[in-house]
DRENLO-355193 format. One record per residue: x, y negated, z negated of N, C-alpha, C in turn; residue in three letters. Coordinates in steps of 0.001 Angstrom, whole numbers, padded with zeros to 6 digits, always signed. Atoms other than C-alpha are relative to their C-alpha. Example, Ala and Ser with C-alpha at 12.3 -4.5 7.8 and 13.67 -1.06 7.14 Angstrom:
<rs>
+000890+001190+000000+012300+004500-007800+000900-001200+000000ALA
-000820+001190+000060+013670+001060-007140-000770-001090-000730SER
</rs>
This chain:
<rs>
-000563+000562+001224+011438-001945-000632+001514-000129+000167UNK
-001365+000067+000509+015073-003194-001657+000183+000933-001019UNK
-000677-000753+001726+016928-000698-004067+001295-000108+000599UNK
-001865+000092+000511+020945-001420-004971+000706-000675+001881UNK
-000766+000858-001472+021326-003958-001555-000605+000583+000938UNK
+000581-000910-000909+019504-001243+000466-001258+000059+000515UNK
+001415+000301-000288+016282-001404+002431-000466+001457+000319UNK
+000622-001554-000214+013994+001959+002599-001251+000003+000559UNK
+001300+000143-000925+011228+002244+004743-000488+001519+000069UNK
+000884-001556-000028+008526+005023+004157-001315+000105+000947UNK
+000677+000548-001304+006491+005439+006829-000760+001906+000128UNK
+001087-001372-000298+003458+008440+007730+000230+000659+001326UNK
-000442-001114-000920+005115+011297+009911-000892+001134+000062UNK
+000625-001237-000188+003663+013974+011597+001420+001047+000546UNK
-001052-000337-000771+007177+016494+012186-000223+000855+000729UNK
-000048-001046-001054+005110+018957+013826-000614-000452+001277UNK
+000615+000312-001469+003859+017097+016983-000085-001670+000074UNK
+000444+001535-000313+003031+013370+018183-001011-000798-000448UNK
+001485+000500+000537-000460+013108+017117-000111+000076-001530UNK
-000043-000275+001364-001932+012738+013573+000339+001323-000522UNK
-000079-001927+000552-001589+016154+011626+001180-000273-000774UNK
-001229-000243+000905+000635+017272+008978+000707-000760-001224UNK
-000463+001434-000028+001060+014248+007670+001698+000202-001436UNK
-001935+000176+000908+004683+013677+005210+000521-001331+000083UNK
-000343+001377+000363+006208+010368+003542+001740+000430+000994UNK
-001057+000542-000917+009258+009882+006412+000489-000982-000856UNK
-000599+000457+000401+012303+008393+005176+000854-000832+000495UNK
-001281+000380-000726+014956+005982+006785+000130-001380-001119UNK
-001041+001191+000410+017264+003124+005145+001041-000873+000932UNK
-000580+000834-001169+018765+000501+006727+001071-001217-001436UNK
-000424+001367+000322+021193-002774+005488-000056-001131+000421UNK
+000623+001498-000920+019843-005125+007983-001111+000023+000499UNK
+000602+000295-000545+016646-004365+009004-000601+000323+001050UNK
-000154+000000-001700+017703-003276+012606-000009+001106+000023UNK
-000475-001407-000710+019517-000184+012742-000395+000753-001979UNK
+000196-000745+000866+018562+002522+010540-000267+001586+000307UNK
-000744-001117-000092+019395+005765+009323-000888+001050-000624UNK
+000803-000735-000004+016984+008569+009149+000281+001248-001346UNK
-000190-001235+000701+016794+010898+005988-001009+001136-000510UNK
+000717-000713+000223+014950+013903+004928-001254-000226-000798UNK
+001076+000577+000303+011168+013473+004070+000060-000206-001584UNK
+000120-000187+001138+010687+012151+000735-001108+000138-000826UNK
+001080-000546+000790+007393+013361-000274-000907+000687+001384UNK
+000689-000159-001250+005479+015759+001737-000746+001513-001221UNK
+001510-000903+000750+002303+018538+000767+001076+001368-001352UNK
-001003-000916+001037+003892+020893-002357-001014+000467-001550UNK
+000573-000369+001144+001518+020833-004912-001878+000097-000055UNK
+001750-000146-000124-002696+021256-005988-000621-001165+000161UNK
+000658+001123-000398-002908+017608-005881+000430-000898+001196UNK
+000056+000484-001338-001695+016759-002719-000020+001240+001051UNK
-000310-000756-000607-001678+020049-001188-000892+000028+001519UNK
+000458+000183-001321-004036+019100+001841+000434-001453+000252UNK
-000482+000991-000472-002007+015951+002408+000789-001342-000697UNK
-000705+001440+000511+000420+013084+001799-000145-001247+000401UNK
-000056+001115-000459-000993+009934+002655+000510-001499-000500UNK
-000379+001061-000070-000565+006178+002547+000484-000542-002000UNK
+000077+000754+001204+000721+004185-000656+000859-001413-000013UNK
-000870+001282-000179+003434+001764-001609+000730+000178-001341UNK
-000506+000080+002067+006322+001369-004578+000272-001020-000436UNK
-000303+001034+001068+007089-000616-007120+001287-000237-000808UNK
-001735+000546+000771+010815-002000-008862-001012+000218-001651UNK
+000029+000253+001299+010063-001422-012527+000421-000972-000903UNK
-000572+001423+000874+011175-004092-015286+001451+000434-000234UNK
-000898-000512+000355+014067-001538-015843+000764+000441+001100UNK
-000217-000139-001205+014824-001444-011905-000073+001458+000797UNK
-000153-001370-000531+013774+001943-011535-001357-000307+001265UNK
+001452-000250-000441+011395+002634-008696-000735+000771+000208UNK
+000916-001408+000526+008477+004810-008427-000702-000342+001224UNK
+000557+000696-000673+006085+005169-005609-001164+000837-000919UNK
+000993-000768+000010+002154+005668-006036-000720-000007+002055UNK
+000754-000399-001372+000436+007487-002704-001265+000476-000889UNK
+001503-000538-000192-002945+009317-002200+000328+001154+000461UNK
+000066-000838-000552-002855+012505-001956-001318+001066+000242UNK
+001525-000385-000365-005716+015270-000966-000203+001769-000695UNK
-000209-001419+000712-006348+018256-003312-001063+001004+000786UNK
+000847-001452-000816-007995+021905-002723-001251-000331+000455UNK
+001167+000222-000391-011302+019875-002819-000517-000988+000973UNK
-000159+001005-000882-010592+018000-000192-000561-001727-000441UNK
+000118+001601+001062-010770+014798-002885+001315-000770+000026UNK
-000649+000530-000506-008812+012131-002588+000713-000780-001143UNK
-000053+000224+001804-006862+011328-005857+001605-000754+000378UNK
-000970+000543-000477-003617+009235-006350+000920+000483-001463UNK
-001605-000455+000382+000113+010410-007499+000753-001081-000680UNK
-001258+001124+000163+003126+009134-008666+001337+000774+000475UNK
-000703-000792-000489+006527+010007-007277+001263-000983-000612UNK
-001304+001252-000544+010209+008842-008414+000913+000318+000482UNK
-001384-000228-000387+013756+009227-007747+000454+000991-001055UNK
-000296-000564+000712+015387+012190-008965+001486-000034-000123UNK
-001881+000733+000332+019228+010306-008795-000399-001159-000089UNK
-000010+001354+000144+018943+006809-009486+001119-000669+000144UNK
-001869+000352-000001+022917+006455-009164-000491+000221+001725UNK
-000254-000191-001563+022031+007356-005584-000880-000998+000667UNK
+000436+001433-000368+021318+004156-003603-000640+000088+001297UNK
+001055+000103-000710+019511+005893-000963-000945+001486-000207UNK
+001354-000416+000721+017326+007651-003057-000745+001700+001094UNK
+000522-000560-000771+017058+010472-001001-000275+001431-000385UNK
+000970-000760+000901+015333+013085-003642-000759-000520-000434UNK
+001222+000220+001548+011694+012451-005597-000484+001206-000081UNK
+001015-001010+000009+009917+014259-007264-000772-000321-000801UNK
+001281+000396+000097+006310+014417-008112-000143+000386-002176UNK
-000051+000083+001421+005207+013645-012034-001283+001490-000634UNK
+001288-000916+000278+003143+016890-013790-000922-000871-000799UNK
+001372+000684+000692+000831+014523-014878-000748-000097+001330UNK
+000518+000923-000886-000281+013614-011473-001856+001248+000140UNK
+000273+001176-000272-003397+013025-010360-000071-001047-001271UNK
+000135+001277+000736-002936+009784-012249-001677-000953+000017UNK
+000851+000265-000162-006088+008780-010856-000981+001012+000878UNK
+000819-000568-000734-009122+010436-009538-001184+000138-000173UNK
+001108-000056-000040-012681+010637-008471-000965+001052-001019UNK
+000832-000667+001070-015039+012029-011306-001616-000730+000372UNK
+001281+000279+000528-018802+011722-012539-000041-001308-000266UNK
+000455+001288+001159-018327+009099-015055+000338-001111+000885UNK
-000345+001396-001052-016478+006438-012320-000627+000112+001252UNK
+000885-000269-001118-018690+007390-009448+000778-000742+001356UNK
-000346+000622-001409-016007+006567-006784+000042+001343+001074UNK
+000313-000775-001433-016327+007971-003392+001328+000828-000044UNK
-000827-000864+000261-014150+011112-003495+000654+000056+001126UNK
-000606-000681-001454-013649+011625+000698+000503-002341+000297UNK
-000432+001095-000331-012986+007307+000524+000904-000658-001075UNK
-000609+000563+001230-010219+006464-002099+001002+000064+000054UNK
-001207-000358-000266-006770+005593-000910+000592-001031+000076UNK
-000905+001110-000434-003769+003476-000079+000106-000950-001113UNK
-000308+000795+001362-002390+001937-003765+000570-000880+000644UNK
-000354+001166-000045-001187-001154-003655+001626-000136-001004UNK
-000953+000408+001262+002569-002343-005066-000899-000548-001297UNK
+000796+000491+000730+001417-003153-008359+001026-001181-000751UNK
-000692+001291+000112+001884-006083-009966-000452-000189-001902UNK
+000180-000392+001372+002159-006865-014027-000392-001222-000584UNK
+000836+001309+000203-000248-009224-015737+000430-000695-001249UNK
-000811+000129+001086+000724-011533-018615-000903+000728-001293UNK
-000112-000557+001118-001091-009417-020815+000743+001619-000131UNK
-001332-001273-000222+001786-006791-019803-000916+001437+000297UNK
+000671-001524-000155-000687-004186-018146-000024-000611+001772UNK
-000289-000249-001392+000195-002989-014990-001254+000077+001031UNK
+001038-000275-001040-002453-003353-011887+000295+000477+001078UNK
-000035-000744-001182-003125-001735-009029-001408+000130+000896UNK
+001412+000172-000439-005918-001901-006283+000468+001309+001186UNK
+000390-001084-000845-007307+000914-004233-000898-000240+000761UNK
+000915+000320-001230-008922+000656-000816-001516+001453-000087UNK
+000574-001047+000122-012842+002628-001337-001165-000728+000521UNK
+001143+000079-000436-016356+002281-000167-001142+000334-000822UNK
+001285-000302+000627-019724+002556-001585-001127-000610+001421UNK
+000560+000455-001144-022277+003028+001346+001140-000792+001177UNK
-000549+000587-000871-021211+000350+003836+000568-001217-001127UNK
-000894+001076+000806-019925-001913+000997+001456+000409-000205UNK
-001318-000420+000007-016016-001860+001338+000455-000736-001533UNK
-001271+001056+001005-013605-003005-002072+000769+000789-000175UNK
-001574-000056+000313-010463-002833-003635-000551+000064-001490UNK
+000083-000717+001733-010747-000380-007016+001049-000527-000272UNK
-001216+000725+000980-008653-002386-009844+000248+000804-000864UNK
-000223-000548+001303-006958-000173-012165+001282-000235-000994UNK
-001145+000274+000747-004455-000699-015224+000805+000477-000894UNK
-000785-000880+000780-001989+000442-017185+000961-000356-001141UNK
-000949+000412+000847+000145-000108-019800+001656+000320+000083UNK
-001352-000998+000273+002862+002641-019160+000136+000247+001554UNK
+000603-000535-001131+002047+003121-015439+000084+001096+000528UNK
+000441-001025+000279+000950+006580-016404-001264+000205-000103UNK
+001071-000293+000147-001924+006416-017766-001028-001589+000271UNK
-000060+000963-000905-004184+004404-015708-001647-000230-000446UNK
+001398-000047+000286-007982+003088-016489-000873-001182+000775UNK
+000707+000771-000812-010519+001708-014042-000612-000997-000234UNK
+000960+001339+000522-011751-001608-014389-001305-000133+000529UNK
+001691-000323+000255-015355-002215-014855-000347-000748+001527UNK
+000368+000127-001020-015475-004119-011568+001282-000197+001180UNK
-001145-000248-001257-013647-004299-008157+001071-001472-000273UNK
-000904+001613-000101-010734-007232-007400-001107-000958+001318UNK
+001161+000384-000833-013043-007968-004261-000974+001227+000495UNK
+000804-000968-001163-015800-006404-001981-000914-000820+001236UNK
+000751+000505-000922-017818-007195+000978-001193+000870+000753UNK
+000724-001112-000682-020898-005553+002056-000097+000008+001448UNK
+000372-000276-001369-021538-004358+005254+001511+000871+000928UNK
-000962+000198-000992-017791-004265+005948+000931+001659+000505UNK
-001208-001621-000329-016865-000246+005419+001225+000346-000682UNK
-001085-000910+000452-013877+001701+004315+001144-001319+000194UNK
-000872+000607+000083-011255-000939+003442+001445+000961-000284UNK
-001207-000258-000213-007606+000750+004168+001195-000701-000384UNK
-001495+001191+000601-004190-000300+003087-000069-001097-000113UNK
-000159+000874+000852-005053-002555+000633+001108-001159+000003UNK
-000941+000451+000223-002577-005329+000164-000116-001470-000818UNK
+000494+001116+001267-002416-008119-002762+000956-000739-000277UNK
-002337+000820+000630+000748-010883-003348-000846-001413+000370UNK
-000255+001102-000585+000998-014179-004004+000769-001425+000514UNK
-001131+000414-000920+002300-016871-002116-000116-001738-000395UNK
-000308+000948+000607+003615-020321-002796-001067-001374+000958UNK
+000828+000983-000868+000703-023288-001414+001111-001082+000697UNK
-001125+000746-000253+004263-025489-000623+001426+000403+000590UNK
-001204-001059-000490+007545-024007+001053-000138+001103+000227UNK
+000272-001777-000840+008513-020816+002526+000702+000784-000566UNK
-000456-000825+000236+010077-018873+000445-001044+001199-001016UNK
+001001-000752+000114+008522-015595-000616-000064-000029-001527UNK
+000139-000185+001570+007182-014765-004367-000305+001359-000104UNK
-000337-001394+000376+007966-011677-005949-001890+000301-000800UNK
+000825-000619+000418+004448-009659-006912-000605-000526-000794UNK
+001039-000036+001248+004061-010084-010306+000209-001765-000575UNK
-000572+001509+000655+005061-013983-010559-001283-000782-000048UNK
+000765+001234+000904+003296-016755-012375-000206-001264+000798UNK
-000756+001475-000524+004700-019375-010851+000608-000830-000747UNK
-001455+000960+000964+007128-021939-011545-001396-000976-000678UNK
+001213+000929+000566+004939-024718-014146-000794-000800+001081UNK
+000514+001532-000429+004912-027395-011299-000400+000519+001692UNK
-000372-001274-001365+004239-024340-008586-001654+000089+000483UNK
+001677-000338+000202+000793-023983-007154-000091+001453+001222UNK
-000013-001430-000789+000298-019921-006123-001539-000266+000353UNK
+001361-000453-000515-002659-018873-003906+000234+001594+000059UNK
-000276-001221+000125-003175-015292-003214-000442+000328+001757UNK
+000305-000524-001080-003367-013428-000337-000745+001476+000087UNK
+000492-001741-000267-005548-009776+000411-000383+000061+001227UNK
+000219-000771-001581-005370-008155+003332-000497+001313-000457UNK
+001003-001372-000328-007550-005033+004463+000435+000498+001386UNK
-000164-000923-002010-007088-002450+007277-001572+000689-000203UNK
+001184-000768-000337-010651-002004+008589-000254+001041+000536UNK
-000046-001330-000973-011373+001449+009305-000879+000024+001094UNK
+000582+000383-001558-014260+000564+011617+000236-000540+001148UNK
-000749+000543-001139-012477-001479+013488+001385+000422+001048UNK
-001350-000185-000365-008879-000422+013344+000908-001192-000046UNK
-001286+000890-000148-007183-003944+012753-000204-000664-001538UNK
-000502+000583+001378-005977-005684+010091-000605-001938-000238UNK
+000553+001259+000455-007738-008730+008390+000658-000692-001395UNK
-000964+000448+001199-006483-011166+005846-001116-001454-000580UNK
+000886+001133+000398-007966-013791+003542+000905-001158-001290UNK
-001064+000639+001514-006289-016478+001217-000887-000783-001047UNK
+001172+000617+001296-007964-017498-002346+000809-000356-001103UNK
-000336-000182+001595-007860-017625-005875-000219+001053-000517UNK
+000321-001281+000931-007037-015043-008104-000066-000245-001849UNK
+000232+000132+000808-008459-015084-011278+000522+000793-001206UNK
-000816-001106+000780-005884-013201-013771-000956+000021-001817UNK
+000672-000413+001198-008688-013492-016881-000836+000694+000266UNK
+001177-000764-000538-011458-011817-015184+000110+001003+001539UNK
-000633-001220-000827-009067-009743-012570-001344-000364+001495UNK
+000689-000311-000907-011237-011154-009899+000942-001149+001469UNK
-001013+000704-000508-009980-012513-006670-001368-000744+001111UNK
+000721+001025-000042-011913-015714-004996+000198-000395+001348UNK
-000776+000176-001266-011623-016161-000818-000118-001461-000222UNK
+000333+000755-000250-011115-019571+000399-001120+000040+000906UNK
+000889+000247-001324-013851-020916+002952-001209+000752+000076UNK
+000778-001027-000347-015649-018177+002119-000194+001212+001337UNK
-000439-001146-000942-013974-015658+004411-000676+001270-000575UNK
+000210-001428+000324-015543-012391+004493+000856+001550+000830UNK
-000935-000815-000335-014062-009476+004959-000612+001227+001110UNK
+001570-000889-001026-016661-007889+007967+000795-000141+001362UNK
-000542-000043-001086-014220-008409+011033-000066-001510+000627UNK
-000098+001899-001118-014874-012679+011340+001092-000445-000799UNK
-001314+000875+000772-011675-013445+008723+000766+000130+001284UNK
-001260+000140-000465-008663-013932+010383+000968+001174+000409UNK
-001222-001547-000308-005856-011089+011868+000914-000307-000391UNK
-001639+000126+000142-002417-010592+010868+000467-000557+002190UNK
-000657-000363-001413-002116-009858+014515-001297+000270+001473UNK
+001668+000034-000769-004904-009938+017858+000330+000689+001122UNK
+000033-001130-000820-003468-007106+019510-000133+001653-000723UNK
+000048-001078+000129-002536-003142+019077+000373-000305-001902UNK
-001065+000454+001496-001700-004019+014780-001138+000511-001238UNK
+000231-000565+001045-002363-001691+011686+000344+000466-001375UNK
-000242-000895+001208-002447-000262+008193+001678-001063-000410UNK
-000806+000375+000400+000076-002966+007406+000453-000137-001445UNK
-000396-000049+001627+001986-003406+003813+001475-001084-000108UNK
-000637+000693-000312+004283-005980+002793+001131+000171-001195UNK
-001300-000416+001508+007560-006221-000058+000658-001087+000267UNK
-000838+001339+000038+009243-008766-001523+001257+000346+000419UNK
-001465-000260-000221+012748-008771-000470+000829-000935-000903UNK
-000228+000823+001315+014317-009977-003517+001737-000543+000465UNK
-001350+000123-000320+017952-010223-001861+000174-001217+000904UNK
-000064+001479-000495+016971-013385+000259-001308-000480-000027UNK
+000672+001075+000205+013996-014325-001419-001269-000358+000669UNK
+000984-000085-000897+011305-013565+001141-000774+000870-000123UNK
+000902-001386-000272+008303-011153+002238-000221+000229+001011UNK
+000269-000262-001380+008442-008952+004722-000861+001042+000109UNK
+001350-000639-000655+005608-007230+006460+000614+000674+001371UNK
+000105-001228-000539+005122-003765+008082-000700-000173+000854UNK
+001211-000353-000489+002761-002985+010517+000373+000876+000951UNK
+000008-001185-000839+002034-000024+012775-000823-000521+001492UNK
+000495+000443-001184+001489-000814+016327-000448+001419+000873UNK
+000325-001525-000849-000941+002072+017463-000102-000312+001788UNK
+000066+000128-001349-001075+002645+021232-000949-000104+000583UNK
+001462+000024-000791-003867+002528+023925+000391+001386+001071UNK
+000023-001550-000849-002652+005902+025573-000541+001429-000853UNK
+000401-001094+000663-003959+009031+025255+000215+001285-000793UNK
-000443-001299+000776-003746+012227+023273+001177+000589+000854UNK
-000831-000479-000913-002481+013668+026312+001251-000641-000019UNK
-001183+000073-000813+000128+011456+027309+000670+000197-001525UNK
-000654+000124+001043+001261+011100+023782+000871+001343-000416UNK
-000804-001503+000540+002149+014900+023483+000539-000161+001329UNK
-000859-000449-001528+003831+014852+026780+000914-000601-000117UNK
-000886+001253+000203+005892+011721+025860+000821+000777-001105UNK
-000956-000668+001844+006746+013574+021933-000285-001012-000856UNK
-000375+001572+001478+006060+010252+020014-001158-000670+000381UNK
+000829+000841-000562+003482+007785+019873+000071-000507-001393UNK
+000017+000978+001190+003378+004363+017771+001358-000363-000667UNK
-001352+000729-000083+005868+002002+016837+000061-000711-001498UNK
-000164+001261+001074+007103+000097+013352+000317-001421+000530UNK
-000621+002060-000316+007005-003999+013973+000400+000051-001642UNK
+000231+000809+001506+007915-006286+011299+000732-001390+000103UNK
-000013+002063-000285+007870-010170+010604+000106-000265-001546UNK
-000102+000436+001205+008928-012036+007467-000016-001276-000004UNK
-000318+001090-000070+008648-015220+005899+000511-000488-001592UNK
</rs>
């Protein structure tokens, strides 16, 4: 995300070794992009609802320019429930305190919503509809049917599951870092989240998935239907590993943000390796941030 000219990049650290484990929201800021400047983790295990882990999410600019993130974190029952986190200086332009809301989990697996408790993660920036209620999609599974849980909000506090998914696809598995924006069918400049479009503007949408069976990242472009919250592929792309890649090599768990300071969207992605456990602890590091904008 941009906050006050500044770019912040949160990214899934392990500080005690190379390999997964431990996991903690990693912090660095940059002003171009390039070079950037490493600061102390800003969300990592502390409480009953994330206390077995801090994983994946994404934040959001408020209407009032505050930002907030929502993650996934993993409580005592090894359930998989989602947070909220903000800034505890807002005068400070690289944001480098949050802290976690006592309301949290904001969302989580129960009886009455019958979502998969060990499959329910990776929020989505959310985006605000014109009947002024905040959305948000969550990557979950049922069986081998993968979708994207829609939930909304008014206050983006209190949060309530919609009666059906934004998409799904059977067969296709555990859909991962979610991702939802859309984008202008004419020119290249990017569109901010929650936009309409201009009158004479024609938006399509874009959702991308990180397949966990697979490991790579798929993408599909449609219609999104903002009366019935449903979203519509072209071509009839499915989302089973024959859509399309961001990328047709090592390329994952990507996430993207408007960059409101020139007007574009730029995209994350994690370039996992093809070496092994071994060399990876012998090396100290393994896996790389790309990123491409348009």
């Amino acid at each position: 995300m941009i906050y006050k000219g500044i770019y912040h990049l949160f990214y899934q650290w392990n500080p005690k070794g190379a390999v997964w484990g431990n996991i903690v929201w990693a912090h660095s800021t940059s002003t171009d992009l390039i070079n950037w400047d490493p600061h102390p983790p800003a969300i990592f295990p502390s409480a009953p609802f994330d206390i077995n882990g801090c994983w994946s999410g994404s934040a959001t600019i408020l209407p009032n320019g505050k930002p907030v993130i929502l993650y996934t974190g993993i409580d005592p029952k090894n359930q998989q429930v989602q947070n909220i986190a903000e800034p505890k200086n807002l005068s400070d332009p690289y944001l480098r305190e949050w802290k976690k809301s006592p309301l949290n989990p904001l969302m989580a697996p129960d009886a009455v919503n019958g979502i998969n408790a060990s499959s329910f993660r990776d929020p989505t920036t959310a985006w605000l509809g014109q009947d002024k209620k905040w959305r948000v999609i969550i990557g979950s599974k049922i069986h081998r049917r993968g979708l994207a849980i829609t939930y909304t909000s008014k206050d983006f506090l209190k949060w309530e599951k919609s009666p059906e998914p934004l998409h799904y696809d059977d067969g296709s598995g555990m859909w991962e870092c979610p991702d939802f924006f859309p984008v202008t069918r004419f020119g290249s400049n990017g569109v901010e989240t929650s936009s309409f479009g201009e009158p004479n503007e024609i938006l399509k949408h874009v959702l991308k998935i990180s397949l966990d069976d697979t490991k790579h990242d798929y993408y599909t472009i449609g219609t999104y239907d903002r009366v019935k919250d449903k979203f519509v592929p072209d071509n009839g792309f499915k989302m089973d590993g024959t859509a399309p890649r961001y990328d047709y090599g090592k390329y994952y768990a990507s996430k993207t943000f408007f960059d409101s300071a020139k007007n574009r969207r730029i995209l994350w992605g994690w370039t996992n390796e093809s070496s092994s456990v071994e060399d990876d602890v012998e090396k100290g590091w393994s896996g790389i941030q790309v990123i491409s904008y348009a």
